[in-house]
N, C-alpha and C positions, 0 to 999 in steps of 0.2 A: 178458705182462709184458716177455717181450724184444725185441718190436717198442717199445713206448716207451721202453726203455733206447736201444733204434736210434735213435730220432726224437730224442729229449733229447740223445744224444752227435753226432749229424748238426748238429743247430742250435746248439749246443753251439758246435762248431766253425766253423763259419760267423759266432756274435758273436764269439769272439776273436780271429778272422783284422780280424774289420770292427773291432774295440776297438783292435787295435795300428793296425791302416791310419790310423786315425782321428787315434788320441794321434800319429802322426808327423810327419801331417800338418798338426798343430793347431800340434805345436811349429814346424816351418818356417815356417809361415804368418805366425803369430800373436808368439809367444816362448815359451823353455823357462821361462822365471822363473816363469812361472804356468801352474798344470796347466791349458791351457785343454779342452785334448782329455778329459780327467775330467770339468770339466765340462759340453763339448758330448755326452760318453757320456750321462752323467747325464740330460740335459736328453731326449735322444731315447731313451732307453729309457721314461723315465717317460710318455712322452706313447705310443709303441706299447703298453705295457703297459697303460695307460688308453682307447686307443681299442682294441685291443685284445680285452680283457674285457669291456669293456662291448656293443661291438658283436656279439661271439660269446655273449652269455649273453641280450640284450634286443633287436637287431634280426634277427640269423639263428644260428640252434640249429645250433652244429656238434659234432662230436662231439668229448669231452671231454679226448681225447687233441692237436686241437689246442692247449690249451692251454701243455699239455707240450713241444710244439714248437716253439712261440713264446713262452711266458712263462717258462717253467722250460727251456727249455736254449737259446735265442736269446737272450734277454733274462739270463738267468740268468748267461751268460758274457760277456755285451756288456755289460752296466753295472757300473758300478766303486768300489762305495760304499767297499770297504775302500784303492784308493786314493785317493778322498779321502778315509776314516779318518788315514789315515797321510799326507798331503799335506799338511792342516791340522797334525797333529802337530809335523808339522815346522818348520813356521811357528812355530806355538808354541814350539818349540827353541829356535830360532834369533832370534825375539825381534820374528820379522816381524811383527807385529800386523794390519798393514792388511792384506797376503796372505794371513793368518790367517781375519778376520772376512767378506773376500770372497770367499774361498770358501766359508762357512758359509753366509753368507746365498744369494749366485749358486747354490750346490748347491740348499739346501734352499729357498728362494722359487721359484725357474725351476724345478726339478722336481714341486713341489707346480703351479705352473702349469703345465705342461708335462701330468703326468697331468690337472687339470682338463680343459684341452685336449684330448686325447685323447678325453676322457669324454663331454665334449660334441660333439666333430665327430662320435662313434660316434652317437651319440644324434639328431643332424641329419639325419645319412643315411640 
């Protein structure tokens, strides 16, 4: 049990070093007005998470503690639903509508595609 607390808290720490790298990056790049770095998180956790699981449970049997390494503490700390929970909120505060509904949809369509993705590149190879 405390080797997979090790594993969970190692990868752990490795998605939210990569979550902040990312959201910093997205704001400089892109613009702060729109969390875009939430939702390039979003978008590549859902599709690791889908290829993933898929490809460790139906093209090669690993043992189930990867899982926990990658899905529950890499992934677990690297995707950021509750900031966009609270990103969208905010929009809604403030009355922004349009930055409201795009990121609902860009969240929730790209990461639904993004895990299909995943599921099926696992599945090809």
């Amino acid at each position: 049990m405390l080797k997979d607390f090790l594993a969970i808290s190692i990868a752990a720490i490795l998605g939210a070093n990569l979550r902040y790298v990312i959201s910093r990056l997205a704001a400089v790049e892109f613009s702060p007005v729109f969390p875009y770095g939430t939702l390039i998180i979003n978008i590549l956790g859902s599709f690791i998470v889908g290829l993933f699981v898929i490809w460790t449970t139906e093209r090669v049997l690993l043992d189930p503690r990867w899982r926990l390494l990658v899905v529950v503490g890499f992934c677990g700390s690297f995707t950021t639903f509750s900031s966009y929970a609270f990103d969208t909120i905010s929009f809604f505060e403030r009355g922004q509508w349009r930055l409201m509904v795009a990121n609902i949809l860009g969240n929730n369509l790209l990461c639904l595609g993004a895990a299909l993705a995943g599921m099926a590149m696992a599945r090809a190879i």
